[in-house]
N, C-alpha and C positions, 0 to 999 in steps of 0.2 A: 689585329690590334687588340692589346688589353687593355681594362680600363676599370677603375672601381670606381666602381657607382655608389653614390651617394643621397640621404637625403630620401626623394620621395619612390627613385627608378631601382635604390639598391641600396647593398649595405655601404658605411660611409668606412674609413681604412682601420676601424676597431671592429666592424663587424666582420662579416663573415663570404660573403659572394665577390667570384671573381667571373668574369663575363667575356668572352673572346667573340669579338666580331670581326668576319672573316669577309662576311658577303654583302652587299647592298640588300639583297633580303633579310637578312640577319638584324639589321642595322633598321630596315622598315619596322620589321617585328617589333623591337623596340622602341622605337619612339612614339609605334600605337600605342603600347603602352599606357593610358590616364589622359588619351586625348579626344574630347568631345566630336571634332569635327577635321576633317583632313579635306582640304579642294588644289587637287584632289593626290589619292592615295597612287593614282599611275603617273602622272606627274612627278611627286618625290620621288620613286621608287627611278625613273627615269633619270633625275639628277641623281641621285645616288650611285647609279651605274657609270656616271662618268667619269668616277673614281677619283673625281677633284672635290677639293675639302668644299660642301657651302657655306654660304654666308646666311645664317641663320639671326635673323632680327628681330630686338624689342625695343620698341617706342614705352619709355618712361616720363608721365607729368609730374616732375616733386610738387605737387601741390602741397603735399603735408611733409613733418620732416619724419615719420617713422614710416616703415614697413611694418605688415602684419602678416597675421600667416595666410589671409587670404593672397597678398602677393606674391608668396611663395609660390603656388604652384606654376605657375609662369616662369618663373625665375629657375624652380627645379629643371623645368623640361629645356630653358635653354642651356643649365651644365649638362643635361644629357648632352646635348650635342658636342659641345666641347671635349666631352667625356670619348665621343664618338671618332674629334680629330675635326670637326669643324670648327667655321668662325664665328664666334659668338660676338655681335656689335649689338651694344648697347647705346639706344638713342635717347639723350638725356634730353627730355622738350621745354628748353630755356627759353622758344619762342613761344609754343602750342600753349604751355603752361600758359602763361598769360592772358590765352582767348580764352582755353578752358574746354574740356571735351565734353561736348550734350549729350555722349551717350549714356542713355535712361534717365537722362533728365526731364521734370516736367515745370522747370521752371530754366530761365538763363546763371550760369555760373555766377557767383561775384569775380571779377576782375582779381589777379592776382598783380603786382606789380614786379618788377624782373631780378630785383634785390633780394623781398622775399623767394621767389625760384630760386635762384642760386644758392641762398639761406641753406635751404630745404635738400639742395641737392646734393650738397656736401655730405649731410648726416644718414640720407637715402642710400649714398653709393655706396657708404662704408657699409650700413647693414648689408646693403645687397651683395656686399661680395665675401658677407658670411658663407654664401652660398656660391656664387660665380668664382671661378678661379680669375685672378686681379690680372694676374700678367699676361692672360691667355684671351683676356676681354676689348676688344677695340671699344672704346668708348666717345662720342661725336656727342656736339651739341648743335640741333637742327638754328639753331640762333645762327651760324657759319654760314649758312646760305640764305634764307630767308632775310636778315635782317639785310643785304647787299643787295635785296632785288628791286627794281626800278617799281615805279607803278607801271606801266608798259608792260616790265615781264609778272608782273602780278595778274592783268589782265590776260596775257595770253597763257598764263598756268590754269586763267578758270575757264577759259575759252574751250578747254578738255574735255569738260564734265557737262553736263546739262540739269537743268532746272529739274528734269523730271526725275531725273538720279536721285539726287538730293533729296526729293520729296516721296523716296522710295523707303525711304529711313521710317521706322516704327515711331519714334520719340517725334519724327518732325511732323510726320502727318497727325499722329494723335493730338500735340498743341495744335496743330492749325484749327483741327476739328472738335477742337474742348476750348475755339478764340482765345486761347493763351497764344502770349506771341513767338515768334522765333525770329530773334536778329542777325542779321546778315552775316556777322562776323564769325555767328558758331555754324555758317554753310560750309564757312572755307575750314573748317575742321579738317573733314575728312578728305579735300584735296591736298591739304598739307600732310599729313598722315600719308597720304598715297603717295606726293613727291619726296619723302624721307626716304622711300622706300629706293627709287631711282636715284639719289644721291649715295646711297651707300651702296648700290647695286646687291639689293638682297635677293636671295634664291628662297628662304623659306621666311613668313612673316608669323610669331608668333603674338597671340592675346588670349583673353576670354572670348567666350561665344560672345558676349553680346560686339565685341571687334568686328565681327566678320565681313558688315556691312564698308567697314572704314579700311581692313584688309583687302579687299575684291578693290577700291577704286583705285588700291597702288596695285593690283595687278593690269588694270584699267592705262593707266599712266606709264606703265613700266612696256608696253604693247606700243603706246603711241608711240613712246621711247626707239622702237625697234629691237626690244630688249625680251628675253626670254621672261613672260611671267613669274612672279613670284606663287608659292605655295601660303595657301592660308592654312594654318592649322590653330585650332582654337582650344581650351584648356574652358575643362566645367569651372562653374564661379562657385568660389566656398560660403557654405554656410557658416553661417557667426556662430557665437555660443548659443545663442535661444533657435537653432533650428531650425527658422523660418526664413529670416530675410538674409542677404548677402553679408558678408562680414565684413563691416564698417566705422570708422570710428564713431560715426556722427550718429550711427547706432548705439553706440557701446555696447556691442557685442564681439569686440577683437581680440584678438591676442598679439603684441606687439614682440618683435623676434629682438629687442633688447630689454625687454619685461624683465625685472627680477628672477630667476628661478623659482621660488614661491610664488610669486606673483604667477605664473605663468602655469604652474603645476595644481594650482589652486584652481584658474579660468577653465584648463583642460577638464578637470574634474568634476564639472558643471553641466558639463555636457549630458544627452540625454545618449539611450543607449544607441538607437536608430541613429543621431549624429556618429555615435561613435564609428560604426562602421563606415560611414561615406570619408572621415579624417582618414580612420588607418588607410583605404584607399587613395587617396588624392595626396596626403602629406608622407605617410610610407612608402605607398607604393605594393602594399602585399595586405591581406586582407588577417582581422585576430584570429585567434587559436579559438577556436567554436568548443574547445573542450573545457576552456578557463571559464570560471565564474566571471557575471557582467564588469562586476568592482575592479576583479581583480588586473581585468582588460586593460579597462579605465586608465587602472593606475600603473601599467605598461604603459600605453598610449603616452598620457602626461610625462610621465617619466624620459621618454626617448625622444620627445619634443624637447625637452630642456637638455639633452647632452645633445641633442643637434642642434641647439642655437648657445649653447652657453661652454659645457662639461662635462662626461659622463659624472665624475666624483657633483657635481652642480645637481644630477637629475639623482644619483643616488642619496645625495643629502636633500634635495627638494621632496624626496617620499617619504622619506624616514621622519622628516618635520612635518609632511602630512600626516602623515600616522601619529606619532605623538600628540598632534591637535586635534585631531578630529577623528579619527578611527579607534577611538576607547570602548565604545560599546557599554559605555556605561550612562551616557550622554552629559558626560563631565569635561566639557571644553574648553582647554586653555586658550583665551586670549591673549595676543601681544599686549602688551604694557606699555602702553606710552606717557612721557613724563612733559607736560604741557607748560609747565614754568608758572608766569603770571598770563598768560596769552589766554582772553576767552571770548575774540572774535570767532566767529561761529566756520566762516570759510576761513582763517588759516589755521583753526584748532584740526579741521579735517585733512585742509595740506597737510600738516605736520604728523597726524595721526596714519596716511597714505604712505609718506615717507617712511618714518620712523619706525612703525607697526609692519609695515606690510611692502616694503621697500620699494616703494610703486610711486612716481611722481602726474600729479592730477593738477592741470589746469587748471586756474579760477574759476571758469566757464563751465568745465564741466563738473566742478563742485557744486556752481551754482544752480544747475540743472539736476545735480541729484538731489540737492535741497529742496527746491519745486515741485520734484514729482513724490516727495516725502519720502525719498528713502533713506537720508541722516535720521534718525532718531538717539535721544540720551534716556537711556533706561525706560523704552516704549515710548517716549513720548518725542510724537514727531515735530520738525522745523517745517516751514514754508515761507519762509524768509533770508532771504541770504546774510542781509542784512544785520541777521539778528548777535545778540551773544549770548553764550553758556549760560545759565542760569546759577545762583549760585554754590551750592557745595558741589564740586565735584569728584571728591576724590572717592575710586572705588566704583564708581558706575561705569556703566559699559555705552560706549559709544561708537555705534550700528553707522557705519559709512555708508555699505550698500549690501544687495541681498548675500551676499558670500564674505564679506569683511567686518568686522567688528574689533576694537583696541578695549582695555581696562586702565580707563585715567588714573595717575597714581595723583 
Protein backbone atom coordinates (compact mmCIF):
# COMPACT_ATOMS: atom_id res chain seq x y z
CA UNK A 1 0.00 0.00 0.00
CA UNK A 2 1.31 3.63 -0.82
CA UNK A 3 0.29 6.34 0.68
CA UNK A 4 1.63 10.19 1.19
CA UNK A 5 1.56 11.18 4.34
CA UNK A 6 0.86 14.39 5.39
CA UNK A 7 0.92 16.93 7.87
CA UNK A 8 2.43 15.77 11.26
CA UNK A 9 3.62 11.63 10.07
CA UNK A 10 5.09 12.91 6.64
CA UNK A 11 5.57 14.97 3.86
CA UNK A 12 1.98 16.39 2.44
CA UNK A 13 1.86 15.85 -1.89
CA UNK A 14 4.20 19.07 -2.46
CA UNK A 15 6.79 17.51 -0.30
CA UNK A 16 8.90 15.00 -0.60
CA UNK A 17 8.39 11.22 1.05
CA UNK A 18 6.82 8.49 -0.25
CA UNK A 19 6.03 5.44 2.24
CA UNK A 20 5.18 1.67 1.30
CA UNK A 21 3.58 -0.34 3.80
CA UNK A 22 3.69 -3.84 3.15
CA UNK A 23 3.27 -5.39 6.54
CA UNK A 24 1.28 -5.15 9.80
CA UNK A 25 4.57 -4.42 11.49
CA UNK A 26 5.50 -1.80 8.96
CA UNK A 27 2.21 -0.30 9.66
CA UNK A 28 2.78 -0.56 13.75
CA UNK A 29 6.06 1.10 13.19
CA UNK A 30 4.23 3.81 12.05
CA UNK A 31 1.64 4.82 13.92
CA UNK A 32 4.21 4.64 17.08
CA UNK A 33 5.13 7.29 15.50
CA UNK A 34 4.19 10.71 18.13
CA UNK A 35 2.08 8.41 20.34
CA UNK A 36 2.20 8.87 23.97
CA UNK A 37 0.49 5.79 25.06
CA UNK A 38 -0.59 2.52 23.07
CA UNK A 39 -2.96 -0.24 25.39
CA UNK A 40 -1.82 -2.10 24.35
CA UNK A 41 1.14 -2.21 21.44
CA UNK A 42 0.31 -6.53 21.03
CA UNK A 43 -3.17 -6.05 20.66
CA UNK A 44 -2.90 -3.58 17.54
CA UNK A 45 -0.35 -5.20 16.08
CA UNK A 46 -2.81 -8.29 16.38
CA UNK A 47 -5.57 -6.45 14.67
CA UNK A 48 -3.50 -5.39 12.12
CA UNK A 49 -2.61 -8.90 11.27
CA UNK A 50 -5.99 -9.59 10.28
CA UNK A 51 -5.42 -7.88 7.35
CA UNK A 52 -9.07 -6.13 7.61
CA UNK A 53 -9.21 -2.39 7.46
CA UNK A 54 -9.87 -1.08 11.44
CA UNK A 55 -12.17 1.23 12.45
CA UNK A 56 -10.10 3.72 13.98
CA UNK A 57 -12.14 6.35 16.34
CA UNK A 58 -12.40 9.97 17.59
CA UNK A 59 -15.09 11.26 19.75
CA UNK A 60 -15.29 15.27 19.05
CA UNK A 61 -17.33 17.97 21.67
CA UNK A 62 -17.79 21.17 19.31
CA UNK A 63 -18.03 22.99 22.36
CA UNK A 64 -16.09 25.85 20.62
CA UNK A 65 -16.55 26.63 16.85
CA UNK A 66 -12.58 26.67 15.94
CA UNK A 67 -9.86 24.06 15.96
CA UNK A 68 -6.52 24.79 17.08
CA UNK A 69 -3.42 23.22 16.56
CA UNK A 70 -3.55 21.72 19.86
CA UNK A 71 -6.27 19.59 18.02
CA UNK A 72 -4.33 18.74 15.46
CA UNK A 73 -2.37 16.28 16.60
CA UNK A 74 -5.27 13.84 17.20
CA UNK A 75 -6.84 14.57 14.02
CA UNK A 76 -3.17 14.11 12.25
CA UNK A 77 -2.76 10.59 13.61
CA UNK A 78 -6.23 9.69 12.73
CA UNK A 79 -5.40 10.50 8.62
CA UNK A 80 -2.49 8.38 9.45
CA UNK A 81 -4.79 5.72 9.44
CA UNK A 82 -6.70 6.54 6.60
CA UNK A 83 -3.44 7.10 4.97
CA UNK A 84 -2.90 3.52 6.09
CA UNK A 85 -6.33 2.12 4.20
CA UNK A 86 -8.44 2.20 7.54
CA UNK A 87 -11.67 3.52 8.73
CA UNK A 88 -11.47 6.74 10.07
CA UNK A 89 -15.15 7.56 12.01
CA UNK A 90 -15.54 10.70 13.45
CA UNK A 91 -17.87 11.04 16.52
CA UNK A 92 -19.49 14.33 16.38
CA UNK A 93 -20.78 14.61 20.47
CA UNK A 94 -24.13 16.50 19.61
CA UNK A 95 -25.21 14.75 22.87
CA UNK A 96 -21.78 14.51 25.24
CA UNK A 97 -21.35 18.14 24.19
CA UNK A 98 -24.10 19.27 26.24
CA UNK A 99 -23.07 17.46 29.68
CA UNK A 100 -19.63 18.51 28.93
CA UNK A 101 -16.41 16.44 29.43
CA UNK A 102 -14.89 16.82 33.33
CA UNK A 103 -11.80 15.80 32.16
CA UNK A 104 -9.09 18.13 34.09
CA UNK A 105 -11.76 19.85 35.34
CA UNK A 106 -11.84 21.35 38.69
CA UNK A 107 -14.93 23.01 38.58
CA UNK A 108 -18.55 21.44 36.53
CA UNK A 109 -18.89 22.59 32.72
CA UNK A 110 -21.39 25.47 32.02
CA UNK A 111 -24.20 23.70 30.11
CA UNK A 112 -24.02 24.07 26.47
CA UNK A 113 -27.48 23.96 24.95
CA UNK A 114 -27.86 21.58 21.52
CA UNK A 115 -28.22 24.61 18.89
CA UNK A 116 -25.21 26.11 20.00
CA UNK A 117 -23.49 22.31 19.41
CA UNK A 118 -24.55 21.96 16.27
CA UNK A 119 -23.72 25.94 15.64
CA UNK A 120 -20.21 24.94 16.56
CA UNK A 121 -20.03 21.71 14.56
CA UNK A 122 -20.50 22.89 11.30
CA UNK A 123 -17.56 25.29 11.34
CA UNK A 124 -15.37 22.33 13.51
CA UNK A 125 -15.95 19.81 10.69
CA UNK A 126 -14.88 21.92 7.92
CA UNK A 127 -11.52 22.95 9.64
CA UNK A 128 -11.10 19.34 10.60
CA UNK A 129 -11.11 18.05 7.23
CA UNK A 130 -8.31 20.58 6.41
CA UNK A 131 -6.71 17.76 7.66
CA UNK A 132 -9.19 14.35 7.40
CA UNK A 133 -9.81 13.23 4.03
CA UNK A 134 -13.96 14.20 3.80
CA UNK A 135 -15.00 11.27 1.68
CA UNK A 136 -12.94 8.78 3.32
CA UNK A 137 -14.45 10.00 6.83
CA UNK A 138 -17.59 8.10 8.39
CA UNK A 139 -18.90 10.73 10.44
CA UNK A 140 -21.97 9.94 13.33
CA UNK A 141 -23.54 11.95 15.78
CA UNK A 142 -23.69 10.05 19.14
CA UNK A 143 -27.29 12.31 19.65
CA UNK A 144 -28.72 9.00 16.95
CA UNK A 145 -28.61 6.65 19.76
CA UNK A 146 -28.53 8.25 23.14
CA UNK A 147 -31.18 10.64 22.49
CA UNK A 148 -33.88 7.25 21.62
CA UNK A 149 -32.93 5.71 24.81
CA UNK A 150 -35.59 4.82 27.42
CA UNK A 151 -34.63 5.79 31.11
CA UNK A 152 -34.79 1.84 31.64
CA UNK A 153 -32.05 1.55 28.96
CA UNK A 154 -30.26 4.48 30.61
CA UNK A 155 -30.15 2.68 33.83
CA UNK A 156 -29.00 -0.51 32.64
CA UNK A 157 -26.03 1.29 30.45
CA UNK A 158 -24.85 2.50 34.06
CA UNK A 159 -25.65 -0.80 35.73
CA UNK A 160 -22.01 -1.53 33.57
CA UNK A 161 -19.78 0.43 35.39
CA UNK A 162 -19.36 0.94 39.22
CA UNK A 163 -19.30 3.75 41.57
CA UNK A 164 -15.69 2.77 42.23
CA UNK A 165 -14.58 3.16 38.55
CA UNK A 166 -15.80 6.33 38.33
CA UNK A 167 -14.13 7.44 41.48
CA UNK A 168 -10.98 6.15 40.06
CA UNK A 169 -10.73 9.34 37.83
CA UNK A 170 -7.86 11.98 38.90
CA UNK A 171 -10.25 15.12 38.38
CA UNK A 172 -13.21 13.22 40.31
CA UNK A 173 -11.37 12.24 43.45
CA UNK A 174 -9.22 15.37 43.74
CA UNK A 175 -12.94 17.63 43.75
CA UNK A 176 -14.25 15.21 46.19
CA UNK A 177 -11.16 15.74 48.31
CA UNK A 178 -10.65 19.65 47.73
CA UNK A 179 -15.29 19.46 48.85
CA UNK A 180 -15.72 20.78 45.42
CA UNK A 181 -18.54 19.04 44.09
CA UNK A 182 -19.01 16.56 41.29
CA UNK A 183 -22.67 16.30 39.76
CA UNK A 184 -23.92 13.20 38.65
CA UNK A 185 -24.42 14.06 35.14
CA UNK A 186 -20.60 14.52 34.50
CA UNK A 187 -20.33 10.43 36.02
CA UNK A 188 -22.12 9.39 32.98
CA UNK A 189 -19.47 11.06 30.94
CA UNK A 190 -17.36 8.52 30.57
CA UNK A 191 -19.97 5.78 30.18
CA UNK A 192 -21.16 7.54 27.20
CA UNK A 193 -17.84 7.88 25.82
CA UNK A 194 -17.37 4.20 26.19
CA UNK A 195 -20.95 3.29 24.69
CA UNK A 196 -19.78 5.54 21.38
CA UNK A 197 -17.33 3.25 21.27
CA UNK A 198 -19.79 -0.04 20.89
CA UNK A 199 -22.21 1.72 18.57
CA UNK A 200 -19.64 2.27 16.00
CA UNK A 201 -17.95 -0.93 16.74
CA UNK A 202 -14.34 0.63 16.89
CA UNK A 203 -11.08 -1.56 16.88
CA UNK A 204 -8.74 1.52 17.73
CA UNK A 205 -9.86 4.57 20.21
CA UNK A 206 -7.85 7.63 19.66
CA UNK A 207 -7.45 10.93 22.22
CA UNK A 208 -5.02 12.74 24.57
CA UNK A 209 -3.47 11.12 27.51
CA UNK A 210 -5.55 12.62 29.80
CA UNK A 211 -8.62 10.24 27.61
CA UNK A 212 -7.30 7.28 28.56
CA UNK A 213 -9.19 6.90 31.68
CA UNK A 214 -12.58 7.51 29.40
CA UNK A 215 -10.95 5.12 26.54
CA UNK A 216 -10.40 1.81 28.89
CA UNK A 217 -14.42 2.14 30.05
CA UNK A 218 -15.37 1.72 26.22
CA UNK A 219 -12.93 -1.13 26.19
CA UNK A 220 -14.90 -2.03 29.51
CA UNK A 221 -18.29 -1.82 27.63
CA UNK A 222 -17.25 -3.10 24.43
CA UNK A 223 -16.06 -6.77 26.57
CA UNK A 224 -19.57 -6.75 28.24
CA UNK A 225 -20.75 -6.34 24.54
CA UNK A 226 -19.03 -9.69 23.67
CA UNK A 227 -17.06 -7.59 21.35
CA UNK A 228 -13.27 -7.60 20.86
CA UNK A 229 -11.85 -4.69 22.96
CA UNK A 230 -10.94 -1.66 21.41
CA UNK A 231 -7.10 -0.12 21.52
CA UNK A 232 -6.47 2.98 23.48
CA UNK A 233 -3.86 4.85 21.93
CA UNK A 234 -3.41 8.40 23.32
CA UNK A 235 -1.55 11.52 21.56
CA UNK A 236 0.83 13.95 24.08
CA UNK A 237 -1.23 17.27 24.71
CA UNK A 238 0.28 20.42 23.03
CA UNK A 239 1.77 23.07 24.62
CA UNK A 240 0.26 26.76 23.80
CA UNK A 241 2.51 29.51 22.79
CA UNK A 242 3.79 30.46 26.51
CA UNK A 243 5.27 26.81 27.08
CA UNK A 244 3.69 25.92 30.12
CA UNK A 245 0.13 25.16 30.07
CA UNK A 246 -1.93 23.09 27.48
CA UNK A 247 -2.93 25.00 24.36
CA UNK A 248 -6.17 26.75 24.92
CA UNK A 249 -8.31 29.24 23.98
CA UNK A 250 -9.51 30.23 27.31
CA UNK A 251 -5.63 30.58 27.77
CA UNK A 252 -4.80 32.56 24.77
CA UNK A 253 -2.21 30.83 24.06
CA UNK A 254 -3.65 28.98 20.55
CA UNK A 255 -3.11 29.10 17.20
CA UNK A 256 -6.41 28.58 15.41
CA UNK A 257 -5.73 26.45 11.93
CA UNK A 258 -8.13 29.23 10.21
CA UNK A 259 -5.93 32.13 11.79
CA UNK A 260 -4.86 34.53 9.02
CA UNK A 261 -1.44 33.54 7.67
CA UNK A 262 0.18 36.39 9.45
CA UNK A 263 -1.67 36.04 12.14
CA UNK A 264 -0.52 32.63 12.46
CA UNK A 265 3.14 33.02 11.49
CA UNK A 266 3.40 35.87 13.89
CA UNK A 267 1.98 33.37 17.08
CA UNK A 268 4.45 30.64 15.78
CA UNK A 269 7.24 32.92 16.16
CA UNK A 270 6.64 33.46 19.71
CA UNK A 271 7.43 30.53 20.69
CA UNK A 272 10.38 29.81 22.79
CA UNK A 273 13.14 27.67 21.43
CA UNK A 274 12.72 24.52 23.72
CA UNK A 275 8.68 24.81 22.48
CA UNK A 276 10.16 24.85 19.36
CA UNK A 277 11.45 21.57 19.21
CA UNK A 278 8.45 19.51 20.96
CA UNK A 279 6.04 21.48 17.67
CA UNK A 280 8.40 20.40 14.92
CA UNK A 281 7.93 16.91 16.75
CA UNK A 282 4.14 16.46 17.36
CA UNK A 283 2.87 19.02 14.32
CA UNK A 284 5.71 17.65 11.69
CA UNK A 285 6.36 14.92 12.56
CA UNK A 286 10.35 14.87 12.09
CA UNK A 287 12.53 16.81 14.48
CA UNK A 288 14.83 20.68 12.93
CA UNK A 289 17.92 20.77 11.16
CA UNK A 290 20.32 21.12 14.54
CA UNK A 291 22.78 22.87 11.96
CA UNK A 292 20.28 25.91 11.25
CA UNK A 293 20.43 28.87 13.56
CA UNK A 294 17.44 29.06 16.39
CA UNK A 295 15.64 31.97 14.23
CA UNK A 296 16.13 30.62 11.35
CA UNK A 297 14.25 27.26 12.63
CA UNK A 298 11.55 29.34 13.89
CA UNK A 299 10.88 30.71 10.96
CA UNK A 300 10.78 27.16 9.00
CA UNK A 301 8.62 25.97 11.60
CA UNK A 302 5.94 29.09 11.19
CA UNK A 303 6.37 29.02 7.68
CA UNK A 304 5.24 25.25 7.09
CA UNK A 305 2.47 25.55 9.59
CA UNK A 306 0.80 28.18 7.35
CA UNK A 307 1.19 26.13 3.91
CA UNK A 308 -0.30 23.27 5.88
CA UNK A 309 -3.26 25.04 7.02
CA UNK A 310 -3.68 27.72 4.32
CA UNK A 311 -0.85 27.79 0.99
CA UNK A 312 2.58 27.16 0.41
CA UNK A 313 2.62 30.78 -1.83
CA UNK A 314 0.31 31.92 2.02
CA UNK A 315 3.58 30.70 4.21
CA UNK A 316 5.94 32.11 1.58
CA UNK A 317 4.25 35.55 1.65
CA UNK A 318 3.46 35.10 5.52
CA UNK A 319 7.65 35.37 5.96
CA UNK A 320 8.66 37.57 3.70
CA UNK A 321 5.88 40.08 5.66
CA UNK A 322 7.58 38.91 8.69
CA UNK A 323 10.73 39.92 7.73
CA UNK A 324 9.79 43.11 6.22
CA UNK A 325 8.23 44.01 9.75
CA UNK A 326 10.13 42.87 12.12
CA UNK A 327 13.47 41.36 11.02
CA UNK A 328 15.31 44.89 10.01
CA UNK A 329 17.89 44.76 12.59
CA UNK A 330 17.78 48.09 12.97
CA UNK A 331 14.77 48.05 15.48
CA UNK A 332 12.76 50.09 12.95
CA UNK A 333 9.16 48.49 12.92
CA UNK A 334 6.63 48.90 10.58
CA UNK A 335 3.32 48.72 11.96
CA UNK A 336 -0.10 48.06 10.17
CA UNK A 337 -2.03 51.28 9.74
CA UNK A 338 -5.26 51.23 10.57
CA UNK A 339 -7.74 53.77 9.66
CA UNK A 340 -10.48 54.06 12.73
CA UNK A 341 -13.09 56.60 11.11
CA UNK A 342 -14.98 58.50 13.76
CA UNK A 343 -15.15 55.21 16.12
CA UNK A 344 -13.30 55.72 19.56
CA UNK A 345 -15.11 53.10 21.68
CA UNK A 346 -12.16 51.62 23.21
CA UNK A 347 -13.28 47.57 22.52
CA UNK A 348 -14.43 48.21 18.81
CA UNK A 349 -11.45 50.56 18.01
CA UNK A 350 -9.36 47.12 19.05
CA UNK A 351 -11.90 44.84 17.00
CA UNK A 352 -11.30 46.77 14.19
CA UNK A 353 -7.60 47.35 14.68
CA UNK A 354 -7.48 42.96 14.99
CA UNK A 355 -9.14 42.93 11.90
CA UNK A 356 -7.91 45.35 9.74
CA UNK A 357 -4.26 45.49 11.05
CA UNK A 358 -3.53 41.98 11.77
CA UNK A 359 -6.38 40.03 9.85
CA UNK A 360 -7.44 38.22 13.14
CA UNK A 361 -11.03 38.53 14.32
CA UNK A 362 -11.27 38.92 18.55
CA UNK A 363 -14.27 38.41 20.42
CA UNK A 364 -15.69 41.20 22.75
CA UNK A 365 -14.90 39.07 25.68
CA UNK A 366 -11.67 38.50 24.89
CA UNK A 367 -10.83 42.06 24.16
CA UNK A 368 -12.30 42.76 27.19
CA UNK A 369 -10.07 40.57 29.08
CA UNK A 370 -6.95 42.01 27.33
CA UNK A 371 -8.05 45.24 28.59
CA UNK A 372 -8.23 43.98 32.23
CA UNK A 373 -5.04 42.48 32.34
CA UNK A 374 -3.53 45.88 30.76
CA UNK A 375 -2.40 44.70 27.76
CA UNK A 376 -4.35 47.41 25.22
CA UNK A 377 -2.23 50.42 25.80
CA UNK A 378 -2.27 53.85 23.39
CA UNK A 379 1.27 55.12 23.26
CA UNK A 380 2.28 53.42 26.90
CA UNK A 381 -0.36 54.27 28.39
CA UNK A 382 -2.48 51.48 29.68
CA UNK A 383 -6.63 50.90 29.69
CA UNK A 384 -8.35 48.97 32.43
CA UNK A 385 -11.60 49.69 31.38
CA UNK A 386 -13.53 48.25 28.78
CA UNK A 387 -15.69 50.54 28.96
CA UNK A 388 -13.59 53.30 28.35
CA UNK A 389 -12.91 55.49 24.90
CA UNK A 390 -9.76 56.64 22.96
CA UNK A 391 -8.78 59.71 24.48
CA UNK A 392 -8.50 62.50 22.38
CA UNK A 393 -5.93 63.11 19.31
CA UNK A 394 -5.13 60.14 17.91
CA UNK A 395 -3.85 60.29 14.92
CA UNK A 396 -0.11 58.82 14.65
CA UNK A 397 0.07 56.97 17.99
CA UNK A 398 0.45 53.39 18.28
CA UNK A 399 -1.99 51.20 19.56
CA UNK A 400 -0.37 48.12 21.64
CA UNK A 401 -3.40 45.33 21.27
CA UNK A 402 -1.34 42.61 22.90
CA UNK A 403 2.35 41.51 23.65
CA UNK A 404 3.09 40.65 19.91
CA UNK A 405 0.56 43.12 18.02
CA UNK A 406 0.56 46.76 17.71
CA UNK A 407 -1.51 49.15 14.64
CA UNK A 408 -0.48 53.09 13.88
CA UNK A 409 -3.96 54.97 14.11
CA UNK A 410 -3.97 57.14 11.01
Amino acid sequence: MTGVFRGMFAADPTGHTLIKMTSPEEQLETLELGSAKIFSREELLEKLRTGKPLRAKLGVDPTAPDIHLGHTVVLEKLRQFQVLGHQAVLIIGDFTATVGDPTGRSSTRPPLTREEVLGNAETYTDQAFKILDRENTEVVYNGEWFRGMTYEEVLKLNARVTMQQMLQREDFRNRIEGNKEVRLHEIQYPVMQGWDSVEVRADVELGGTDQLFNILVGRDMQKSQGMSPQVAMCLPILEGTDGVRKMSKSYDNYIGVDEAPAEMFGKAMSISDDLMDRWYTLLLGAGRDMQLHPMEAKKQLAEKLVSRYHDDASGVSARADFEAKFARGDGDVQWPEVELGDERRLITSVAIAYRDGHGSERSNSDIRRLIQQGGVQLDGEKFSDPSADLPGEISGKLLRLDKKRSVRLL
